[in-house]
N, C-alpha and C positions, 0 to 999 in steps of 0.2 A: 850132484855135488860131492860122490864120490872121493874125486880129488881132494876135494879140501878139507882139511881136520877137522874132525866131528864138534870139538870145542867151536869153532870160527864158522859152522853152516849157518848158527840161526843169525848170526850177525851178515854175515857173509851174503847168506842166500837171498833175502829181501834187496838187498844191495845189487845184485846180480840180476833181480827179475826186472827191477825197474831198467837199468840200464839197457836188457836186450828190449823190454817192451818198448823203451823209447827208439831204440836204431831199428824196430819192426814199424816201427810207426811211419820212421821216417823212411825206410827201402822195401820193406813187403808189407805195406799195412792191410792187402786183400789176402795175409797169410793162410786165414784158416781156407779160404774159397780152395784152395790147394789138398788140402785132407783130403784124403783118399777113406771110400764109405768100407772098403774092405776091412774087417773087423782085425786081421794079420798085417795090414798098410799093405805100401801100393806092391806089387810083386815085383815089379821091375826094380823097387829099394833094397829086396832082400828081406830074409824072412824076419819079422817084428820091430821093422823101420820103414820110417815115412819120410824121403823129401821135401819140404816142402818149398823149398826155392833156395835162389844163393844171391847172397852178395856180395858184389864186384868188391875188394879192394887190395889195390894196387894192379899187379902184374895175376894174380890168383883172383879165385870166387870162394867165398865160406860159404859151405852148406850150411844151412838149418834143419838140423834133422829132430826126430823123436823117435825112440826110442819105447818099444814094450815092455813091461816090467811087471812082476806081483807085486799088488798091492796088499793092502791087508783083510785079509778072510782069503790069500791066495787069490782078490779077484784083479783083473787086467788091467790096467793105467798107464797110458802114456805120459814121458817125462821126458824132457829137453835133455838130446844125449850128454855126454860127457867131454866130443868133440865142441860143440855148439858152446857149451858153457865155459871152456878154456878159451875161447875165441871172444868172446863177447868183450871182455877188456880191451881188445888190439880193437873191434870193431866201436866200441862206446868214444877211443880213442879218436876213431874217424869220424863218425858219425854221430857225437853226440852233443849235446848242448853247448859246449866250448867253457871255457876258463870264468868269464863275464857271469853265465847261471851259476855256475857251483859256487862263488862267491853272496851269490843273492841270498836275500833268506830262504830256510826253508819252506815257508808257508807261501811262499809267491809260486814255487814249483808241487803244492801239494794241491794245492785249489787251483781247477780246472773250473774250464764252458767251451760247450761245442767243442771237446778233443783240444784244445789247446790250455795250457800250463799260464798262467795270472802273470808271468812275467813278460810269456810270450804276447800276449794281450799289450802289456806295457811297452813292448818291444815295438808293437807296430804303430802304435801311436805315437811312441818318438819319432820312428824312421817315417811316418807320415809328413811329422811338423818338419823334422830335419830338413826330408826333401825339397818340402815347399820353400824352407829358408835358402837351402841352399842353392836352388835351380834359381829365384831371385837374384841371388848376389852374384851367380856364375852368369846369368844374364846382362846384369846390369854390366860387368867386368866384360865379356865378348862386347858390347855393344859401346863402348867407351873405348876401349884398344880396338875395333874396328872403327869406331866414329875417327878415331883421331887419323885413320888411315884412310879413309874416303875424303876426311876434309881436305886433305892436300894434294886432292884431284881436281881437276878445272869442271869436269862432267857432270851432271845431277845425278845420273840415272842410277848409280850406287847409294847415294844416301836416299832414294827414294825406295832400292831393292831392299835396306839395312831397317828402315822404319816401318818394310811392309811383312818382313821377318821375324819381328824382334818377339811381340806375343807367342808363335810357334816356335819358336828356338827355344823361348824358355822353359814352355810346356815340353818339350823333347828331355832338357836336362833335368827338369825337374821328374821326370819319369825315369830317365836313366838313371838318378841315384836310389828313385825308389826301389828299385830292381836290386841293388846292389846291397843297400840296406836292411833291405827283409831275407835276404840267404841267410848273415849270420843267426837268424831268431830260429832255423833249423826246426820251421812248421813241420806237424806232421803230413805226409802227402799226399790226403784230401785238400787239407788247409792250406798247401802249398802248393798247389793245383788249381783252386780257387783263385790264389791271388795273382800267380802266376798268367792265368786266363785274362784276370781282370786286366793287369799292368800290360799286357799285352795287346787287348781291346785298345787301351786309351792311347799306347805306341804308336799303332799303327791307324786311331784318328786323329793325332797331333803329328802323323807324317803326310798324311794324306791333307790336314790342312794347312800343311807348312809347303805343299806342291800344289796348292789352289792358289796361294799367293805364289808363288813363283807363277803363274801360270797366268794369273791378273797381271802382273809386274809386267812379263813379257809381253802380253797383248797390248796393253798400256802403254809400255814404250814403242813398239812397232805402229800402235796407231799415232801417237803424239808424232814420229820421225816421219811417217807417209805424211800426212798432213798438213806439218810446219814446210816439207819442200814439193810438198805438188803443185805443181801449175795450174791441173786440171781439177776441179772440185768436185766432176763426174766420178774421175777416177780414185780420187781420196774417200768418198765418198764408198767406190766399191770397196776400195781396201778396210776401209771401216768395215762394213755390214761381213768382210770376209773373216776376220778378226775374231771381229764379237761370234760368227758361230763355231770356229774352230777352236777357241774360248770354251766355246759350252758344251762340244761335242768332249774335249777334253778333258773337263768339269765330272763331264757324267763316269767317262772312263776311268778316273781317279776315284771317282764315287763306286762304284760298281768294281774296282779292284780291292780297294779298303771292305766291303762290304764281306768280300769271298773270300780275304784272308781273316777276317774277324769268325764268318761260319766255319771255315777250314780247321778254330782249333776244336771243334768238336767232333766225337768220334763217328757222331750218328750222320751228323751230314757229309764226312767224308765216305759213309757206307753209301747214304743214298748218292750220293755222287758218283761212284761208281758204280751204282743198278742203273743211274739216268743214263750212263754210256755205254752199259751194256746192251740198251735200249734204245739206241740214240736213235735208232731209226722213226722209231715207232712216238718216240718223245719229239722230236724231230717233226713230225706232222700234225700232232698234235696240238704243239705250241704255235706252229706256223699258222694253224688257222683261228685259234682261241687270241693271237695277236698279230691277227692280221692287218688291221686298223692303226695299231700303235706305229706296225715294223714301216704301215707305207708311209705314215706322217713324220719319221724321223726320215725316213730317207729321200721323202718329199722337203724338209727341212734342209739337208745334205746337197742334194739337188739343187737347191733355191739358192745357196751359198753360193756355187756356182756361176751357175745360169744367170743369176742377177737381176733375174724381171724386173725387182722391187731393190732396192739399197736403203739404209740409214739416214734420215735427211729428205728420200724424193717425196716429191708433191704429188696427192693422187687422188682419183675420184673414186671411191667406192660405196657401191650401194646408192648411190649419191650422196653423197658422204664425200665435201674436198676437205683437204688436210694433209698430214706429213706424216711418215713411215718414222716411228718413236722409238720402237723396238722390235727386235725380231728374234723369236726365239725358234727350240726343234719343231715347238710343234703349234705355236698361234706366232700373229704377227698384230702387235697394238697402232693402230691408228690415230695420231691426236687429230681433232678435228679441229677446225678454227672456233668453235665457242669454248674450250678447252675438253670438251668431252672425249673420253676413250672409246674407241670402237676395236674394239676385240676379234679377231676374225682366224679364222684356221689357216695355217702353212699352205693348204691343199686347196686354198679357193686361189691363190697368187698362180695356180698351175693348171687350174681347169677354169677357170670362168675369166670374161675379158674383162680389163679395167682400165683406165685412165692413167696413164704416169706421163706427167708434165714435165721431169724431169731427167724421162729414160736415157736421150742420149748428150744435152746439156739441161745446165740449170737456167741457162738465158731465156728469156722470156719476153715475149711482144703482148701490149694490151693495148685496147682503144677508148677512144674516149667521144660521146657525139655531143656535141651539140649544135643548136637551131640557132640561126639568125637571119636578119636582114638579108635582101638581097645586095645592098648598098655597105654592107661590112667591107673593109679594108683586109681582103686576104692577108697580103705580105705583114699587114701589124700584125694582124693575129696569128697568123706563124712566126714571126720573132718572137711574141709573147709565149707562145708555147717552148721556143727553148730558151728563155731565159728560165720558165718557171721549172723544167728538166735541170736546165743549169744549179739553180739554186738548192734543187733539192738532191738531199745526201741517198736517199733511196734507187736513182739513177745510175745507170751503170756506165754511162757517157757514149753509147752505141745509135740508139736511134731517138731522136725527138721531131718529128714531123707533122702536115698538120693538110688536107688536101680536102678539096669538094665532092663529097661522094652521092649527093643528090638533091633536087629541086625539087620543091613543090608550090604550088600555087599560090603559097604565102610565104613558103620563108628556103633557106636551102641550109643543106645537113653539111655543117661542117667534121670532121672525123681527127681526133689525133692520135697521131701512132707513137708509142713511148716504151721506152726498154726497160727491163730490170734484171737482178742477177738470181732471184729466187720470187715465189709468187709471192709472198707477204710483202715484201718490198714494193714488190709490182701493184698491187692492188694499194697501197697506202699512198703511190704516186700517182697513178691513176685519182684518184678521190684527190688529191694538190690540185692535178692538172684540172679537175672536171671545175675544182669552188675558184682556180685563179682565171678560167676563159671567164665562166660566170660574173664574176668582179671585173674583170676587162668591159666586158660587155656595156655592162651596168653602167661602167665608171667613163666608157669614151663620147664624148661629144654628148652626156647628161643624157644618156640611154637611147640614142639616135636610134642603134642598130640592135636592138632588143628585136625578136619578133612581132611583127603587126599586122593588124587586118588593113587592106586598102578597099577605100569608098572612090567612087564617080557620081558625079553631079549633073545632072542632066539637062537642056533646056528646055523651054516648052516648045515644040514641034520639031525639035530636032528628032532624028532616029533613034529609038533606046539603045543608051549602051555609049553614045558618041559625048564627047565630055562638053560644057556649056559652062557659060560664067556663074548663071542661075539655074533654080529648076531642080527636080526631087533627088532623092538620094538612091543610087543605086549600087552593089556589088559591083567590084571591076571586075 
């Protein structure tokens, strides 16, 4: 304090200490880790000076130096040079609390917690509420002058892209203002570091889920568009189950990118990041065999996307187990069964073990249907009867309804009907029509004439057994 007039140091000087402590706080606050243990400071400084760092401002760097001195009893004490302390005004100028604090009282900047000043405390609980308010109101505002400009489109697919956005947009703005809000509060920077980190973290998972819905949106519409114009329901069908995993393989990517830029802001995993690649080889064989199980079920899942053994929708026997392909993910595939139960199964059994798929290269479907009657039934009725009862029912796909003799026996003969449908549920629900409408046919023609029955012969007395007579015991024909 040299410079300034011995009357104005004791005013002066407390005045002066704060201001550099706070711009130490906020640009070298690891100042002292910088001392140097030589009892003469560092020698590269010069003899009875210490650098201990500088700070940037403008087009220059101010040093912060200290300075050796007698103290009193002649013993040694360093003291903030006399360059450093003429500087501290230009720098308080740059770096200090701003207009807003020195207006506040002074007891809000005298009581401190945890390194921060009672205003700055107050500081961030405004720009907390602020944000929240205002990412609300800037939300509601984009989503209103965009609503008004998707309304006067004929399309859906915007105002479906605009309502599946609108939650992550506003977490984005409402985190962009907090960024912008908490500079002026001129934390110190640990404390600024911290939140820095924090606002960071929730960035980059309110962008990563503001690209999962962009990512649902687009699967969404490309399966809605395949679907509403395919012909084929085989091939809608593959486009489906192609969809949903490329869907999910992207899912994961967006997950596991968010994931690496969240550990990237710390110092320690970008070191070990850099020994894992220095090692890559050795890390490299390591991991290949510690997940070797995981790597082949994702890319057995990969695969299966593909390949298509299985799709969304087919009908399939597993384990004995019929039922429908529900869901397919990287690494199971759920089967609904027909009693509604889920049967759960690994990506990697659709690729090593054979199964059933009724639906592999159409969804069209032949089922039968038998039943027994009379030898004396009227074919032709009962094949009309079977396509009216095909006719009438909506489960029918209008391809085959047939009905032909496919075996005798000693009492009665098998009649068989053959009937189409566009998927197995269908087919089996019509099947079960056709089986109770022959039934009722039967029942219902000529007062059950041609129901199945046993036939008897009457025998005479002395005729041969077996030869039929007006009288005479009863025997088996």
């Amino acid at each position: 304090l040299s410079a300034i007039p011995r009357a104005a140091q004791a005013e002066r000087g407390p005045e002066l200490a704060a201001q550099l402590t706070f711009v130490l706080d906020q640009r070298l606050w690891n100042v002292w880790e910088e001392l140097s243990d030589e009892p003469e400071g560092d020698p590269a400084d010069g003899p009875g000076r210490d650098e201990v760092g500088r700070i940037p401002l403008g087009d220059t760097a101010i040093p912060i130096v200290l300075s050796r001195a007698a103290g009193p009893g002649d013993a040694p004490i360093w003291l903030v040079s006399r360059s450093t302390v003429a500087a501290v005004p230009e720098l308080h100028e740059a770096f200090g609390p701003g207009p807003i604090a020195e207006r506040l009282p002074a007891v809000l900047s005298r009581v401190r917690f945890l390194g921060l000043a009672a205003w700055q405390w107050l500081g961030l609980v405004t720009a907390i509420a602020a944000s929240s308010l205002g990412g609300l109101l800037l939300g509601r505002l984009v989503s209103v002058a965009v609503g008004r400009l998707v309304r006067r489109t004929e399309v859906q697919w915007d105002d479906l892209l605009l309502d599946g956005i609108r939650t992550p947009l506003r977490a984005l703005l409402t985190l962009a203002l907090a960024s912008g809000l908490v500079r002026p509060l001129r934390l110190a920077a640990p404390a600024q570091g911290v939140v820095d980190t924090l606002l960071q973290t929730l960035l980059i998972a309110a962008a990563a889920w503001l690209t999962t819905r962009l990512v649902r949106f687009a699967g969404d519409t490309v399966t809605e568009r395949v679907t509403a114009s395919a012909t084929d329901m085989a091939l809608a069908r593959g486009s489906k189950t192609r969809v949903a995993m490329l869907r999910r393989i992207a899912n994961v990517l967006v997950g596991v990118v968010a994931v690496a830029l969240v550990l990237l802001q710390f110092d320690v995993v970008r070191k070990v990041g850099v020994s894992l690649l220095a090692s890559a080889g050795i890390a490299g064989v390591v991991v290949g065999f510690a997940a070797q199980k995981s790597i082949s079920t994702l890319l057995a899942g990969l695969q299966l996307s593909f390949s298509q053994p299985i799709r969304i929708g087919d009908t399939v026997i597993v384990e004995g187990e019929w039922g429908w392909i529900e869901e397919i993910t990287l690494t199971f595939v759920v089967v609904k069964v027909w009693d509604l139960r889920r049967l759960v199964v690994p990506i990697t059994y659709f690729l090593e073990k054979p199964f059933q798929n009724w639906t592999k290269v159409s969804p069209d479907l032949l089922g039968t249907v038998f039943v027994h009657a009379d030898y004396t039934v009227p074919i032709d009725e009962m094949r009309a009867e079977v396509a009216r009862l095909c006719a009438a029912d909506a489960n029918w796909d209008g391809k085959v309804a047939g009905l032909v003799v496919v075996d005798a026996t000693a009492q009665t003969i098998a009649l068989r009907a053959l009937v189409s449908a566009s998927e197995a549920g269908k087919l089996w629900d019509l099947r079960c029509a056709v089986r109770e409408g022959l039934i009722k046919r039967l029942a219902s023609l000529e007062g059950g004439r041609y129901l199945p029955r046993a036939r008897v012969a009457l025998e005479g007395e002395g005729e041969p057994r077996g030869a039929a007579g007006p009288t005479g015991g009863i025997a088996p024909a």
